[in-house]
N, C-alpha and C positions, 0 to 999 in steps of 0.2 A: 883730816878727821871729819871736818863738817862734810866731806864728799859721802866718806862712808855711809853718816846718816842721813845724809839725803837719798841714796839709793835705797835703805831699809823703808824708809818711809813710802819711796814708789809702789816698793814692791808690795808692804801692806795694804794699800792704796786699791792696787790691784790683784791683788788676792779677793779684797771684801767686794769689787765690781763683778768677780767673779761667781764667788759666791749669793751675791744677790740677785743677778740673772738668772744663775740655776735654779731657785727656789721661783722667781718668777715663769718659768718656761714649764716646772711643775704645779705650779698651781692652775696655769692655764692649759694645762691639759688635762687636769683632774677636772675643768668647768666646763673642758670641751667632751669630754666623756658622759661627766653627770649628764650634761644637755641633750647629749646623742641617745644615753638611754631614756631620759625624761620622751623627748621626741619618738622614740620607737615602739613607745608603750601608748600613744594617745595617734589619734589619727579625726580629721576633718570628718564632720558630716556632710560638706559639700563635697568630697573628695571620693564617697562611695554611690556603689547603687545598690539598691534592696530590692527585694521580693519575698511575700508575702505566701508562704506552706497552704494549700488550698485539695481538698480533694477534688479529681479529675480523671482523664482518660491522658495518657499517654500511647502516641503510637511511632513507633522504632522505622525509622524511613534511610531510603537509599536517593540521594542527591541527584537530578538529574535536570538536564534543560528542554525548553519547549519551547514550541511556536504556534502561535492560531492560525489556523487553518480553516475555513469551509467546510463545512461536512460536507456539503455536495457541489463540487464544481466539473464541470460539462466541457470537456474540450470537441472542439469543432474542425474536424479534420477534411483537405480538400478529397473529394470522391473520384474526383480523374484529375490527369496532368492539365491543365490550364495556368491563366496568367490573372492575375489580381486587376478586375476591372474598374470597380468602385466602391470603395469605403465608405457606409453608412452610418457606422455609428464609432465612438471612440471609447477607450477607458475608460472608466466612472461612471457612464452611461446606463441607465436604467433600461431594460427591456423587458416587453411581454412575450407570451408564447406565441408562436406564428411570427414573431416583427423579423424583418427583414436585417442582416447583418452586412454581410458586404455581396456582391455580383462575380461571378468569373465571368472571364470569355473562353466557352465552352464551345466553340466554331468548329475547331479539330473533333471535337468528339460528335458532334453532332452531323459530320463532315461522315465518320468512322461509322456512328448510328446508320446511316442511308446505305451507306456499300453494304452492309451488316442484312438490313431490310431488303434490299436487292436481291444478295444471295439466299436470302430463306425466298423469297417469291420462286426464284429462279428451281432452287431445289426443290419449291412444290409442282412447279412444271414438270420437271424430269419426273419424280414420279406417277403422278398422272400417266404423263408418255409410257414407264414403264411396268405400270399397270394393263393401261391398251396391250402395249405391246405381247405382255406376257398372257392377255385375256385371248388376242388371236391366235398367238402359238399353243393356247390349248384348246381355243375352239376347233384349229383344223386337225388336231391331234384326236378330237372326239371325234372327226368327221371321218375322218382314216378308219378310226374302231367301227362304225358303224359299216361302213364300207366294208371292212374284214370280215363284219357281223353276218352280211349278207350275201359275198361270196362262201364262209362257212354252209351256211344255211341252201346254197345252190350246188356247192361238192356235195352234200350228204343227200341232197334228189338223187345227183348221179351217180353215186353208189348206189342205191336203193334202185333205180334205173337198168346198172349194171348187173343185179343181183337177181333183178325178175327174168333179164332176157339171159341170164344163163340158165335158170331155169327151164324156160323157153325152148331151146338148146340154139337162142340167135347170138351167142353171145362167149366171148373167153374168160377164162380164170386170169389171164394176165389184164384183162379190161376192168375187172373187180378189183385186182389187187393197184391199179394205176390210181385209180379212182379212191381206193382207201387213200395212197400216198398224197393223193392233193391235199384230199380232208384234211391228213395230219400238218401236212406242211400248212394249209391256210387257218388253221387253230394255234400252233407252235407263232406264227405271226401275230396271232390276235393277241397270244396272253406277252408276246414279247410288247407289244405298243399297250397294253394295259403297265403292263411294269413302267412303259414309258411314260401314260400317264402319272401315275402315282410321282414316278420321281419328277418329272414337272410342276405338279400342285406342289412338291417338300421346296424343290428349288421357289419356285413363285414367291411360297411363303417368305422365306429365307431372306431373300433381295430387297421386298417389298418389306419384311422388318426391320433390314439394315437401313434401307434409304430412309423409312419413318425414325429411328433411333438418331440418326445423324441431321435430319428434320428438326426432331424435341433437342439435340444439342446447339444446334443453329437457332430455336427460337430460347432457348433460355439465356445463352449469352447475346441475343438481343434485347431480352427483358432485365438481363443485368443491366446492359448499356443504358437503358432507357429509363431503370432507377437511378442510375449514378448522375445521367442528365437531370433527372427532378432534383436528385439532391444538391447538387451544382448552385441550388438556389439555398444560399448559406443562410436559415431562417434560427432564429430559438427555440429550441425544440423544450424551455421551459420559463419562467419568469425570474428574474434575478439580476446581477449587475454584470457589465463586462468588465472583468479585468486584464484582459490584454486580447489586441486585433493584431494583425499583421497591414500594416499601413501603407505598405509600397505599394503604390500601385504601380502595374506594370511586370511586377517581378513574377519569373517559373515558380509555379508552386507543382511539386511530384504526388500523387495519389498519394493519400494518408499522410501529408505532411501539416501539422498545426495553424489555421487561421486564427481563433478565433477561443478563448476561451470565456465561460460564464459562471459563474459563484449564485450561489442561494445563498445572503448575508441574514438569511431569517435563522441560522442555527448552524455552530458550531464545533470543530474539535479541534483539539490539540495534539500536534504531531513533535513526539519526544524521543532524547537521545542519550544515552548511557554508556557508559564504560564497557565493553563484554568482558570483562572483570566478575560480573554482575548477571550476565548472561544467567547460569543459571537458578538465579533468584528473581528471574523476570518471569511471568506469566498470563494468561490471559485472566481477565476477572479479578486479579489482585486491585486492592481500592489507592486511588491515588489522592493528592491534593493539592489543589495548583494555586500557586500564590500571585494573585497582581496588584502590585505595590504592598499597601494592608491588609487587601480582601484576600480570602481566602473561598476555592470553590472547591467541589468533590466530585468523582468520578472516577474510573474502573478503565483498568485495560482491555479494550476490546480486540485488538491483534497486532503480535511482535511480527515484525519481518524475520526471515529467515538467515540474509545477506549477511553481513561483516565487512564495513568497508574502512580502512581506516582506524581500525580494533573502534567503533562505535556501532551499537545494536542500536535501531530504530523501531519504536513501537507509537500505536494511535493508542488516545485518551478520548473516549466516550466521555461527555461532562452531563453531570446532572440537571443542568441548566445549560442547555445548548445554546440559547436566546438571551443570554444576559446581557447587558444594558454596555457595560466593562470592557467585553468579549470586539476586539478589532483585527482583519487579517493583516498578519506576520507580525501581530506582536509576540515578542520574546518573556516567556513566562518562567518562572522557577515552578521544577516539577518533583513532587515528594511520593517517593512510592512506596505505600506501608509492608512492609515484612511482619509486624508483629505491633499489636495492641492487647495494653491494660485498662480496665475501667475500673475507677472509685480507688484510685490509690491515692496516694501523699505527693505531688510533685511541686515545681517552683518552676519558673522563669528560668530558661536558661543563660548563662553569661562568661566570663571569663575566669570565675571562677570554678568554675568546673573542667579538670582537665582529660577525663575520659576513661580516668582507672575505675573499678570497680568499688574500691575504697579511698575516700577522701577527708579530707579534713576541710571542716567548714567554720564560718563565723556567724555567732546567732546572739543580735541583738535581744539583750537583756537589761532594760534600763537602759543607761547612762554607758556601759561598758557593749564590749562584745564578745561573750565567750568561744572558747574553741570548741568544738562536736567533730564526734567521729562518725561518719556516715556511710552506708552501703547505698550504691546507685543500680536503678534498673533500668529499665530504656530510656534513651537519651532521643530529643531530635531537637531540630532548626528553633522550637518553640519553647520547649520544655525538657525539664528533665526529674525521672521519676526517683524519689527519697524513700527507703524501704524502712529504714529508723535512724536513731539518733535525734531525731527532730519531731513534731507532733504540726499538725494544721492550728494556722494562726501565726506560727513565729517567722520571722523576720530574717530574715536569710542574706549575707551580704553578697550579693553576685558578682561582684567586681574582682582584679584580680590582686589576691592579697596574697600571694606569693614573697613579698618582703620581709609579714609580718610572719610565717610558717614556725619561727622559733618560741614564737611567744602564745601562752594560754590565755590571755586575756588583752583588750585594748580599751584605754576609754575614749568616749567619742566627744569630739569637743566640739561646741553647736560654730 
């Protein structure tokens, strides 16, 4: 009997430890609830960021990167095949105009010069020579004509000779007609060696303009030679800095291959690179805006390449300030290229709460709380993003990203 009640009594025992656990495990989750939505209705004021509705200019850009560049840099190319003799000046090196850069040994060519001048000498000989030559081939060829001129002029006596003494009756009809036949025959001779001249003065001409033609070709590629030797002497042909020589000395350098470059660090541009994604919303004259670090500069497209290498288009940036103080070569720049501007609209601070749709939902401090607004957005960029309504200039916009709270119309803000 006492066994019985002693198991009634466990089991009571254990009923009510049951029962008061449940009730404990219910109320701490009715505290962990209250707490949960206590907490999702209040949010830290160090915990967000604000911006402040202002009217402004908003302008709609397309992302792209750049680099400074020189607006004028001079490369120095060698003018004939020679060998790097002596290096004057280095990298980072300041130079004036006329200053001396580096020397070749220009021996081969000036070697090539001489044979060059040789053969124009030699080919003004020749024709010389064959001028002479051609002046006595037609002096005897006149001397022949006069000679014809004059045995002419000695038949036509004796015919006129032949014609009185038949008259006469000392004399025959075949003695006349003999005496015509010379005439003709020594006139038929004369106009043939007149032909003959004639085509020797065309030939003369002819020879004597070929040899002169091949003369002026013989002295103009000497006078090439003889600038490419001036230019041998690798000078600055303007003022500025060198940023790259070629330094071996000793080494082949081939006609038109790179010594020697120099930069004008007096003024600058920026050479930018974009997606061909974008291609056709690039243009020349489009206004850009190039960011280094804080600073912000402006400036315009002055010309896109044509190429595609690598699906990236490459375009120059004219800057409005070519000389500015900022401005270093090959620094890496963010480059903003405007497709579209508003001025004197509503916009804010752009931030992470703003996700890119058209229509959004925002929080706008009010007092103590932060209510929910419904907003339409217009151009968006890196800086700013433009509020069309929902919102007025002056309020308080939370830019951070409040994507947690999206369920809720209202939060209060606890300092």
């Amino acid at each position: 009997m006492d066994k019985v009640i002693e198991e009634e009594v466990t089991a009571r025992k254990k009923k009510s430890a049951i029962i008061i656990a449940t009730v404990i495990i219910v109320v701490l989750a009715g505290a962990v609830l209250l707490l949960r939505s206590s907490l999702k209705s209040t949010i830290s004021k160090t915990s967000i960021t604000t911006a402040v509705v202002e009217k402004g200019s908003v302008e709609n850009t397309l992302n792209a990167t750049g680099e400074v560049l020189p607006e004028f840099e001079e490369i120095l190319t060698s003018p004939i095949n020679a060998s790097i003799k002596k290096v004057l000046m280095d990298a980072g090196n300041k130079v004036k105009e006329g200053q001396s850069i580096l020397t070749l040994d220009k021996s081969a060519t000036q070697t090539e010069f001489e044979r060059l001048n040789f053969q124009l000498q030699s080919k003004r000989n020749e024709i010389s020579k064959l001028k002479l030559d051609l002046s006595k081939s037609f002096f005897d060829i006149r001397s022949n004509n006069d000679i014809k001129q004059l045995r002419i002029s000695n038949l036509a006596d004796a015919v006129e000779n032949a014609k009185r003494l038949f008259k006469a009756g000392g004399g025959t009809r075949e003695g006349i007609e003999q005496a015509e036949l010379n005439l003709k025959v020594a006139q038929l001779e004369k106009k043939q060696l007149e032909n003959e001249i004639k085509s020797k003065q065309q030939t003369m001409q002819i020879e004597i303009k070929e040899a002169e033609i091949a003369l002026a070709i013989q002295q103009n590629d000497l006078h090439e030679l003889q600038r490419k030797l001036n230019l041998a002497n690798i000078i600055a042909t303007r003022g500025g800095v060198v940023t790259w020589i070629n330094k071996n000395i000793g080494a082949t350098v081939r006609e038109g291959e790179s010594l020697a470059r120099i930069a004008d660090l007096g003024s600058f541009k920026v050479n930018g690179s974009i997606s061909d994604n974008y291609m056709d919303q690039l243009r020349n004259g489009m206004p850009v805006i190039i960011r280094i670090n804080e600073q912000q500069m402006k400036g315009h497209v002055a010309n896109v390449y044509p190429s595609v290498q690598n699906s990236i288009v490459t375009f120059d940036v004219q800057l409005d300030e070519r000389n500015n103080k900022l401005l270093r070569p090959n620094m890496k720049v963010d480059v903003f290229l405007v497709t579209d501007l508003h001025n004197k609209v509503m916009r804010v601070a752009n931030g992470p709460a703003f996700k890119g749709a058209d229509v959004q939902e925002v929080f706008v401090i009010n007092g103590g709380k932060a209510e929910k607004r419904k907003v339409h957005i217009g151009l968006t960029n890196f800086d700013f993003v433009e509020i069309k309504d929902g919102i007025k200039p002056g309020d308080a916009v939370i830019t951070s990203d409040m994507s947690e709270f999206k369920n809720l119309t209202e939060l209060t803000i606890k300092n």
